[in-house]
N, C-alpha and C positions, 0 to 999 in steps of 0.2 A: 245746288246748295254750295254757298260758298266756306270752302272748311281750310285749317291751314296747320293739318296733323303734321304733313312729311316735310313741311317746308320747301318745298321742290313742286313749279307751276302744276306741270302735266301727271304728277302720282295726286296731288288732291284736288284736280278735278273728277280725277276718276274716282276717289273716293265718297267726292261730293253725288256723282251720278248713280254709282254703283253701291247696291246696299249690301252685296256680296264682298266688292272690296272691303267696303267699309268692315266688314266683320272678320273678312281674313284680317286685315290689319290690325285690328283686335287680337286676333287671335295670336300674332305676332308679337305684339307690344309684353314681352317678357326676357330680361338676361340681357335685351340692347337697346339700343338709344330707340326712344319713341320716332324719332324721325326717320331712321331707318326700318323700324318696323312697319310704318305704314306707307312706305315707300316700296315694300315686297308687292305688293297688288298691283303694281303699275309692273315692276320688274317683272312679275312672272307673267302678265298678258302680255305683255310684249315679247318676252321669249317662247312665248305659246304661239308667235304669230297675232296676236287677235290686243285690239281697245279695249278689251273687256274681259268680264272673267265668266267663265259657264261654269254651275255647280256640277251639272251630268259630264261635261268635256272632264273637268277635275277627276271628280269620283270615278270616271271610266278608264283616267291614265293608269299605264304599268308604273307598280310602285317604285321598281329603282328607277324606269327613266325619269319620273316627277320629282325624285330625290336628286338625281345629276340636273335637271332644270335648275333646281333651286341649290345647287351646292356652284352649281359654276360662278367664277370669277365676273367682277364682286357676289359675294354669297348673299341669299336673300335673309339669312339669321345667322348667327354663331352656330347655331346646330341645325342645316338644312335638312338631314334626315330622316331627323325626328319632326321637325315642322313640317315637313314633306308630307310624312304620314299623317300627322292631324288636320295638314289641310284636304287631305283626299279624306280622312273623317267627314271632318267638318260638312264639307261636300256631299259625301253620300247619306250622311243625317237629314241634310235641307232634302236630298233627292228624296229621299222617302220619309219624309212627315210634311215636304212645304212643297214638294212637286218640283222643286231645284229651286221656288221662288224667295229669296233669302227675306225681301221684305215681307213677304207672308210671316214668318216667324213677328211680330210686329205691327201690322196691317189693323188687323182685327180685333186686338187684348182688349179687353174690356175694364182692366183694370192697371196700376202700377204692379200691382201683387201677381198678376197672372202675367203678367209680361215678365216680369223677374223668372217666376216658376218657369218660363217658356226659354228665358234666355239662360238660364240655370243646366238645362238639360242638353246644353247643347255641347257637343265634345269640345274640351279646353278649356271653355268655360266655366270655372269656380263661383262661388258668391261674392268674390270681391272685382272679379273681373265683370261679372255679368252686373254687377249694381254700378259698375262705371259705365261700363255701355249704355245701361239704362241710365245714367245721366247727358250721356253724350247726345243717345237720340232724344231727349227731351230738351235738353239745353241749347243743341246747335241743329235741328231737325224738325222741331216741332212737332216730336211723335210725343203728347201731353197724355194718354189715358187719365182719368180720375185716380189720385193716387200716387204719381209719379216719384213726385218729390219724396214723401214718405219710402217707397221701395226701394229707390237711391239711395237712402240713407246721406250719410253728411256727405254725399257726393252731389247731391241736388238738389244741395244748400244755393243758392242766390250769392252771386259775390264773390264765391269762394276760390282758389287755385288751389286744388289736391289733385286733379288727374287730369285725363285727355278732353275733358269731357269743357273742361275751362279752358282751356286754350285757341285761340284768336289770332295770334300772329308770335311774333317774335318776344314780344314783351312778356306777356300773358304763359309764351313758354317757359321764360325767365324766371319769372313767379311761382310756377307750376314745382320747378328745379329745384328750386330756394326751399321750396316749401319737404319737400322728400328728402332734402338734406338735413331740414331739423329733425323729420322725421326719422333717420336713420340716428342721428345724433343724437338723438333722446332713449333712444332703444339700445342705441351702445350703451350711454350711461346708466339706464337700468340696469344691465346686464353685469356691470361692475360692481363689483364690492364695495 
């Protein structure tokens, strides 16, 4: 699948290949640029050695060395140690509910609703992160269950630029920016007297 989250060739093919990147870098996408967050998946396979990411390899590293991985220069977040940690969560949740298989999380839902409930439960993931996901893999994936749209909420609207989930290239991320700066915009001014 062709996706163009990190901006950068070689981190979004692996994320187009990889449904484990793809969700590390979800999982990433908070406190720094999107393109950097989903550009960690590629960085830390690569400094694991390996094209790809294993959820058992993940979940089985010692915590501070998985933390110096991802704190060395460039850092793969603002706060590597704690993403450190959630990524060997994340990791050890898939190992034991999805057998390491991240697209299993996915694969099978039978509904928009049960896929949300599924992506909901997964460490890091909130309801606002896990209804973007769920737009992303319906929008740029073509994982549809019946329902989709609905359990995306205005994320998986048609049209729209509000999250990763719309984004296509350069322009589209342009759009995306514009759009979370009125957003912030609008929330200061409430916020004022």
């Amino acid at each position: 699948m062709n996706v163009r989250l990190a901006q950068q060739e070689d981190a979004d093919e692996l994320l187009g290949r990889s449904p484990l990147a793809l969700l590390v870098g979800m999982l990433l996408d908070q406190q720094i640029p999107m393109e950097w967050a989903f550009t960690g998946p590629h960085t830390i396979a690569r400094r694991m050695g390996h094209d790809d990411l294993d959820a058992r390899e993940i979940a089985a590293q010692d915590p501070e060395s998985f933390a110096a991985l991802l704190s060395e220069k460039p850092a793969v977040h603002r706060y590597p140690g704690s993403m450190a940690k959630r990524v060997r969560q994340l990791c050890q949740y898939l190992v034991d509910h999805y057998d390491g298989d991240a697209s299993a999380v996915w694969r099978d839902a039978d509904s928009g609703a049960e896929l949300l409930t599924r992506l909901t439960e997964l460490p890091g993931f909130g309801e606002q992160k896990a209804r973007i996901f769920l737009a992303l893999l319906g929008k740029r994936f073509g994982v549809a269950p019946e329902g989709w749209r609905e359990a995306a909420g205005a994320y998986g609207e048609e049209g729209s630029y509000r999250s990763v989930a719309d984004i296509t290239g350069p322009e589209s991320l342009q759009k995306v920016r514009a759009y979370k700066q009125e957003m912030k915009r609008a929330a200061k001014a409430k916020k004022s007297p």
